[in-house]
KEKEFI-98121 format. One record per residue (C-alpha): z, y, x. Coordinates in nm, 2 decimals. Each point is the difference from the previous one (the first is absolute). Layout:
residues N
[[Z, Y, X]]
...
end
This chain:
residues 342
[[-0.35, -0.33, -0.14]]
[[0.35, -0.12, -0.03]]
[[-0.10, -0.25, -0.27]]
[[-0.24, -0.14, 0.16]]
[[0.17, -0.05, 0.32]]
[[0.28, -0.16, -0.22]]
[[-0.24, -0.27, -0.12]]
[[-0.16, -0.04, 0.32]]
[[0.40, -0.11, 0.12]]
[[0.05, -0.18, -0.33]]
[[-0.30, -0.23, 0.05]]
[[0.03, -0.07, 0.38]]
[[0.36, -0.12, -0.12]]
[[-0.14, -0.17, -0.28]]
[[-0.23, -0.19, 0.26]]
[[0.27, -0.08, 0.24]]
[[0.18, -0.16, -0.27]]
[[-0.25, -0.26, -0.08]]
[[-0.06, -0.16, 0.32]]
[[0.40, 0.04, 0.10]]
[[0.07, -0.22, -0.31]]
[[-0.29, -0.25, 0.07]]
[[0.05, -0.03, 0.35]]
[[0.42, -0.10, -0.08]]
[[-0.11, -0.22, -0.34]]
[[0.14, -0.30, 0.22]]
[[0.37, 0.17, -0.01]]
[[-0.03, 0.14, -0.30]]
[[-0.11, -0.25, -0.18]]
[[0.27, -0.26, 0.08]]
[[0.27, 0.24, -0.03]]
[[-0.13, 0.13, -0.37]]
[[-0.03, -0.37, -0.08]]
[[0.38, -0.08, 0.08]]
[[0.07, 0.31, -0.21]]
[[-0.18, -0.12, -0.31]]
[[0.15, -0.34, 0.00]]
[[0.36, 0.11, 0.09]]
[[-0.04, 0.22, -0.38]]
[[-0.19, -0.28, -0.14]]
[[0.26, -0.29, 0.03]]
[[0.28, 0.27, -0.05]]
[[-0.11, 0.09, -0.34]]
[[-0.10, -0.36, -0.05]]
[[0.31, -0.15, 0.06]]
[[0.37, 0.11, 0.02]]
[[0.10, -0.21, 0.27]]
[[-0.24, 0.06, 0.23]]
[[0.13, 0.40, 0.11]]
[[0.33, -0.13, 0.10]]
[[0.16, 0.03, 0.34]]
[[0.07, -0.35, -0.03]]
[[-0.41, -0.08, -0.04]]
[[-0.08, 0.24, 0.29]]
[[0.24, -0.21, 0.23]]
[[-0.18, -0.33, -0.12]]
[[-0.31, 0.19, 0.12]]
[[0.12, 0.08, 0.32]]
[[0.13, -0.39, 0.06]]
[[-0.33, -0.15, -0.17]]
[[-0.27, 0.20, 0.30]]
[[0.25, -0.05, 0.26]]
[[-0.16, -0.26, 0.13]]
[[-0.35, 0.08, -0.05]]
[[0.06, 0.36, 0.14]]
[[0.15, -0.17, 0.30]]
[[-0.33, -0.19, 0.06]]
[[-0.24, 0.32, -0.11]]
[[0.13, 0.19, 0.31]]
[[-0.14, -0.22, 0.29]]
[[-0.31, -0.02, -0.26]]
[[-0.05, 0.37, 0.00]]
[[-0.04, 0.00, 0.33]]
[[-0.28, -0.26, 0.01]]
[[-0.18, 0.12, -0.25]]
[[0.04, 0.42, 0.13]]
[[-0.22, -0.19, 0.30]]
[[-0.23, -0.11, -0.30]]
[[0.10, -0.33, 0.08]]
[[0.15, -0.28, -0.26]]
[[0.23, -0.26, 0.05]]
[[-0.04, -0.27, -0.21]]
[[0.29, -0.24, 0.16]]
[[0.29, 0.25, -0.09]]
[[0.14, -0.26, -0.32]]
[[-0.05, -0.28, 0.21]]
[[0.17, 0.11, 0.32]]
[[0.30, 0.17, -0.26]]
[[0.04, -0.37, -0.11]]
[[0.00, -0.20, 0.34]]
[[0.22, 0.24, 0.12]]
[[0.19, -0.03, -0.31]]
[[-0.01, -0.39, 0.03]]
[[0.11, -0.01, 0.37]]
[[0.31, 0.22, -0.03]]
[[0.14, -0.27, -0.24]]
[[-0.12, -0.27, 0.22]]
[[0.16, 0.11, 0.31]]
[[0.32, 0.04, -0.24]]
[[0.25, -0.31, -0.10]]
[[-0.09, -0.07, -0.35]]
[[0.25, -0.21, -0.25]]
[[-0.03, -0.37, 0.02]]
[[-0.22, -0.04, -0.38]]
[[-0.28, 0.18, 0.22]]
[[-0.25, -0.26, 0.12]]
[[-0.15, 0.23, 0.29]]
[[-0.02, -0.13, 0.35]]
[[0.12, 0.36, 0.17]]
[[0.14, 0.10, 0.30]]
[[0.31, 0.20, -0.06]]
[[0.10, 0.25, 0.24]]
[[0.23, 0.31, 0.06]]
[[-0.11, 0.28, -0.28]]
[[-0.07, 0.26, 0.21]]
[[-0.25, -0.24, 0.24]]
[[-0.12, -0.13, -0.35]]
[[-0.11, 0.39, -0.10]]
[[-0.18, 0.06, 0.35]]
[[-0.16, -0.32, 0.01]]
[[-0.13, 0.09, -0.38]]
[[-0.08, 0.39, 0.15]]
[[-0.19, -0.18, 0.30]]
[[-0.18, -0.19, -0.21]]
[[-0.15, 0.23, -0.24]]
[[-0.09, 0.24, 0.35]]
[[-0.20, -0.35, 0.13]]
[[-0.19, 0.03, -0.28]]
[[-0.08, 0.34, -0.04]]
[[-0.09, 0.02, 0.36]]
[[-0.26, -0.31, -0.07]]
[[-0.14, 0.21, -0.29]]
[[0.04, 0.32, 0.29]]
[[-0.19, -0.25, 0.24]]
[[-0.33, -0.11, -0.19]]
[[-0.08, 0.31, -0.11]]
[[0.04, 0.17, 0.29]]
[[-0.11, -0.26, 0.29]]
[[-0.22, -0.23, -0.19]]
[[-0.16, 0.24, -0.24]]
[[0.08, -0.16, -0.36]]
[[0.00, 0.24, -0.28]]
[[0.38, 0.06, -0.14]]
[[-0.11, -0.12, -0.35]]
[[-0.10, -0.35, 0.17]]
[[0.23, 0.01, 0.27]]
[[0.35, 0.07, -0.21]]
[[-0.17, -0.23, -0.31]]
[[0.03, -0.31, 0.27]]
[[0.33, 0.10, 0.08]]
[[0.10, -0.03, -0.37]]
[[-0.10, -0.34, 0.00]]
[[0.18, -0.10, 0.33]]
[[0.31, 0.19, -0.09]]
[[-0.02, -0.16, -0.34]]
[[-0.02, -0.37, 0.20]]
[[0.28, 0.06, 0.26]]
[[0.21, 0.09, -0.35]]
[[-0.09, -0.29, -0.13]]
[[0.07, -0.22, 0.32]]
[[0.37, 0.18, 0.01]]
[[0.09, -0.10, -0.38]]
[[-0.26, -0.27, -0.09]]
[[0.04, 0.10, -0.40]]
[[0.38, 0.02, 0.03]]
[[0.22, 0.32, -0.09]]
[[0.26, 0.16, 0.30]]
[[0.27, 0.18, -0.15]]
[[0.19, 0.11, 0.35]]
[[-0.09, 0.29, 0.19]]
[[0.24, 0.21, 0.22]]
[[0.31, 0.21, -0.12]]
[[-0.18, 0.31, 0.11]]
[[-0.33, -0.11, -0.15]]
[[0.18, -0.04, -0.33]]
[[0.22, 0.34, 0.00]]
[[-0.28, 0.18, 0.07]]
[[-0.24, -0.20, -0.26]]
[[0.23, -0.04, -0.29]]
[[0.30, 0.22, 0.09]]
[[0.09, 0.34, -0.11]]
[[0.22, 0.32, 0.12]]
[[0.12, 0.25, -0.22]]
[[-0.18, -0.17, -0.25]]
[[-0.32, 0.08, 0.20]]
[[-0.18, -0.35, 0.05]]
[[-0.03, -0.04, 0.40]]
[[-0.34, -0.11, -0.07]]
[[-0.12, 0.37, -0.12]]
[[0.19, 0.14, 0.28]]
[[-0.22, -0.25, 0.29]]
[[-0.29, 0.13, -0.21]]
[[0.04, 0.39, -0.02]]
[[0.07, -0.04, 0.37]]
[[-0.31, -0.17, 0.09]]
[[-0.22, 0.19, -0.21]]
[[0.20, 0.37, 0.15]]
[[-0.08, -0.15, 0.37]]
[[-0.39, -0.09, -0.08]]
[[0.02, 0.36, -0.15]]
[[0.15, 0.14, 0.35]]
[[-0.22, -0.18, 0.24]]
[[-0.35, 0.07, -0.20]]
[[0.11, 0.37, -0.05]]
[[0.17, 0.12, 0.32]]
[[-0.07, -0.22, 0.28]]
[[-0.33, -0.07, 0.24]]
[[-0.07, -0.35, -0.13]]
[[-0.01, 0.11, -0.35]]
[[-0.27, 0.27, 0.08]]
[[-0.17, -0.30, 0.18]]
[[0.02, -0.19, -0.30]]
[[-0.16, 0.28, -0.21]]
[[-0.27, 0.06, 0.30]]
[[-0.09, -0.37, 0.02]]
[[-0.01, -0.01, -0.40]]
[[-0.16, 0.33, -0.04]]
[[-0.30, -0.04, 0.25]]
[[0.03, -0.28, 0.21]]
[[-0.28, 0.07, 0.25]]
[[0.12, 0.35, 0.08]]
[[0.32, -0.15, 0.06]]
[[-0.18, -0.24, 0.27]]
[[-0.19, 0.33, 0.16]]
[[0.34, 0.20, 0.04]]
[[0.15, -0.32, 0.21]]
[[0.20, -0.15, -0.27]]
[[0.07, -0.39, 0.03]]
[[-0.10, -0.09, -0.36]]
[[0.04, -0.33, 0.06]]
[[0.37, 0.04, 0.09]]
[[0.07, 0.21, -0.31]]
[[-0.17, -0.31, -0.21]]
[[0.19, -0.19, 0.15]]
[[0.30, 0.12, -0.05]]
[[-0.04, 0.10, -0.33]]
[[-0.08, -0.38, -0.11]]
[[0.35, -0.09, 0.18]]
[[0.17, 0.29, -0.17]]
[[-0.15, -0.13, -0.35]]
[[0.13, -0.35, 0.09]]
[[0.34, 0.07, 0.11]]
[[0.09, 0.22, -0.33]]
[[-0.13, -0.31, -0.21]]
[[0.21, -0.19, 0.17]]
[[0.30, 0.20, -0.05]]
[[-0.11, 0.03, -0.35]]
[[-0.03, -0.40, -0.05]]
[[0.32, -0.04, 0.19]]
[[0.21, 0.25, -0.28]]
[[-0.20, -0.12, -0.25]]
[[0.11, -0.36, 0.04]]
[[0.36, 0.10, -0.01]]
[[-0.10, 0.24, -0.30]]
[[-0.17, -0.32, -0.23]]
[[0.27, -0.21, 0.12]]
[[-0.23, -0.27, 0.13]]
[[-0.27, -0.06, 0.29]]
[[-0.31, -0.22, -0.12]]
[[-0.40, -0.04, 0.08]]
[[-0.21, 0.29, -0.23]]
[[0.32, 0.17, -0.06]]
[[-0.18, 0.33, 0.08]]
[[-0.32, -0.01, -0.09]]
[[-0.03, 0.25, -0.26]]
[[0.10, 0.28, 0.26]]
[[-0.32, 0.01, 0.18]]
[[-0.15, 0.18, -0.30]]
[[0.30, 0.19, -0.09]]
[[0.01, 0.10, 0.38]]
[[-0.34, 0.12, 0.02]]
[[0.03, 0.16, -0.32]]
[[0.32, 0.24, 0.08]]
[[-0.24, 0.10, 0.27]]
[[-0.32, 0.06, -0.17]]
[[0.14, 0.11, -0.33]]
[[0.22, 0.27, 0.17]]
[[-0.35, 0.14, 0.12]]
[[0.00, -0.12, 0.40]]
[[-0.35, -0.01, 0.10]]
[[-0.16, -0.35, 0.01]]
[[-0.25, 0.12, 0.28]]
[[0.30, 0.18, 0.18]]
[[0.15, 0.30, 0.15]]
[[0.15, 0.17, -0.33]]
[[0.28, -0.13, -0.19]]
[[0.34, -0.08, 0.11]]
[[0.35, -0.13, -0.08]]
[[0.02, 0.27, -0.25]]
[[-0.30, -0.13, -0.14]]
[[0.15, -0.33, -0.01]]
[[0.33, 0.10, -0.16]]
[[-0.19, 0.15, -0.31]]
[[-0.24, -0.33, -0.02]]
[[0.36, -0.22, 0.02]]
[[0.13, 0.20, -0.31]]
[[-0.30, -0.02, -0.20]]
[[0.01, -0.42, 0.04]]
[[0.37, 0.05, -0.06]]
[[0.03, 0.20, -0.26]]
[[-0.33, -0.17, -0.16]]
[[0.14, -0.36, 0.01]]
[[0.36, 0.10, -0.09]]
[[-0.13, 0.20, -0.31]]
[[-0.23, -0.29, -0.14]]
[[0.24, -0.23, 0.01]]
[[0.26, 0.28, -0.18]]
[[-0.26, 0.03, -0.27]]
[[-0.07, -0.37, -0.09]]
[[-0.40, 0.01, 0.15]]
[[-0.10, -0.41, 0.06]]
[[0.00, -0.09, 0.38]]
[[-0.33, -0.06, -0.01]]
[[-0.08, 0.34, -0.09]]
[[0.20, 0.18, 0.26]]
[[-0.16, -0.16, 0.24]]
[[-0.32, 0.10, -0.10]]
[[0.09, 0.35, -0.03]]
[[0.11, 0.00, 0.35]]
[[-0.33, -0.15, 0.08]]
[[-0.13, 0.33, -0.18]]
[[0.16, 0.21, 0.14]]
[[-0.05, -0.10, 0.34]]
[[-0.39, 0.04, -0.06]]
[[0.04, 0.35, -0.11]]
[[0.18, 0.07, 0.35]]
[[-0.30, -0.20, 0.17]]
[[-0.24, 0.24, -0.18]]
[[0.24, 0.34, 0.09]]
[[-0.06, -0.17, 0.38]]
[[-0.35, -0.07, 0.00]]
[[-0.05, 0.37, -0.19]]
[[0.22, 0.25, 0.26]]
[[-0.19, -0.23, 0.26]]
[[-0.30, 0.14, -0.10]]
[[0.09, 0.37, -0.07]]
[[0.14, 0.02, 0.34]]
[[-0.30, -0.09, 0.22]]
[[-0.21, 0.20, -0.28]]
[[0.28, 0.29, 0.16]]
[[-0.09, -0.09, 0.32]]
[[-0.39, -0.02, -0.07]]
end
């Protein structure tokens, strides 16, 4: 009798397990994933498990991780936002306009007072977030098309500012924070850790991150309880824009230089620190934990290819790779959760 009652316990527990596991593959899997290629490049290469390297790290997603905050919001709403690179640039791009540049630099600007300079630049970036905010809330366009016009017209007010030239100038508290260091801490991982701890804080503990999770999660019982969806979309797409902008602004003083296309390769890597690190693409699970992992495994992944000699081209189809495999772990939980709630 005791046996039996044994086994009975043994294989409920047994049961449990298997969905439990399934039903967090999306955390899991990212997390083993950063695991496996930590070991890998260690072994592979010498110089790659040094505290040196995992400084390096830190400084190369800085920027990116910066920009994946606002972008975990938007798509936690199971929204995207295809303008984030753009607006990161423009923003970018106008800091250094609205700053004095040195005589060799053949740019019409306007130069004004630093600290206007960074508000103008923060004002800016908010304008067009809140037209992103705007059409899909009040006219009705789908994010995807909405934010993928917005790319275009961020990209042409860049290239109105510059017109092919290269801005060198931004503000002294642009370029501390960009390109300066404390302790031997670059000020740049700093602005990042902090951004990515408040995104943490408000989505965790505070009443508009349970809206965003609500809106995200089931968007029509979130209309029946009284929420303003609209509002929370809103806000989310000016959230999204505002950390690019930020982002572009450090990242400017980070490269040394503001120019036209200067960020373009962060709308992937943006969306992929979000998706990779097993955020939801149809919303309400995930988070800026989530994203932290999915930051690492890009970091550590492009840090380690290049430590091991792999051709460029190479890496950037493995990233393309392994991007798919988190697309597939999205799709996949998807589907075992509403089987769940079948």
């Amino acid at each position: 009798m005791a046996s039996s009652e044994t086994a009975l316990a043994a294989d409920r527990k047994a049961r449990g397990i298997g969905p439990f596991l399934r039903s967090q593959m999306r955390n899991i899997a990212p997390f083993l994933t950063l695991i496996f290629l930590s070991l890998f490049f260690a072994f592979a290469s010498p110089s790659f498990a040094t505290l040196d390297n995992l400084g390096n790290i830190l400084t190369q997603v800085s920027v990116t991780g910066i920009i994946a905050v606002g972008l975990t919001f938007v798509i936690l709403c199971a929204e995207i936002d295809l303008s984030i690179a753009s607006i990161a640039n423009v923003t970018g791009i106008a800091v250094a306009y609205f700053t004095l540049q040195e005589s060799y630099v053949n740019i019409a600007n306007v130069p004004l007072p630093g600290a206007v300079a960074i508000i103008l630049s923060i004002l800016l970036c908010a304008l067009l977030g809140l037209v992103n905010a705007l059409g899909l809330t009040v006219i009705g366009i789908p994010s995807f098309i909405m934010t993928l016009a917005m790319m275009q017209i961020a990209a042409g007010i860049s290239a109105m500012l510059v017109r092919g030239q290269i801005a060198y100038k931004v503000p002294s508290l642009i370029t501390t924070l960009g390109s300066g260091s404390i302790g031997g801490i670059p000020w740049i991982v700093i602005v990042a850790a902090i951004m990515l701890l408040a995104g943490h804080l408000v989505l965790t503990y505070t009443r508009f991150g349970r809206y965003v999770y609500m809106v995200g999660g089931n968007r029509e019982a979130a209309e029946y309880s009284g929420l303003n969806v609209k509002l929370i979309l809103g806000a989310v797409m000016v959230i999204s824009a505002v950390c690019s902008g930020i982002g572009g602004m450090l990242g400017v003083a980070h490269f040394g230089s503001a120019q036209q296309n200067e960020f373009d390769t962060y709308l992937l890597d943006s969306i992929a620190a979000v998706v990779v690190g097993g955020t939801s693409l149809f919303g309400g699970r995930g988070g800026i934990g989530n994203t932290i992992v999915g930051l690492f495994v890009l970091g550590v992944l492009n840090n380690g290819l290049d430590h091991v000699n792999i051709d460029s081209f190479l890496k950037i189809l493995i990233r393309g790779l392994i991007l798919l495999a988190a697309l597939v772990i999205n799709v996949y939980a998807q589907r075992l959760r509403e089987k769940t709630a079948e």
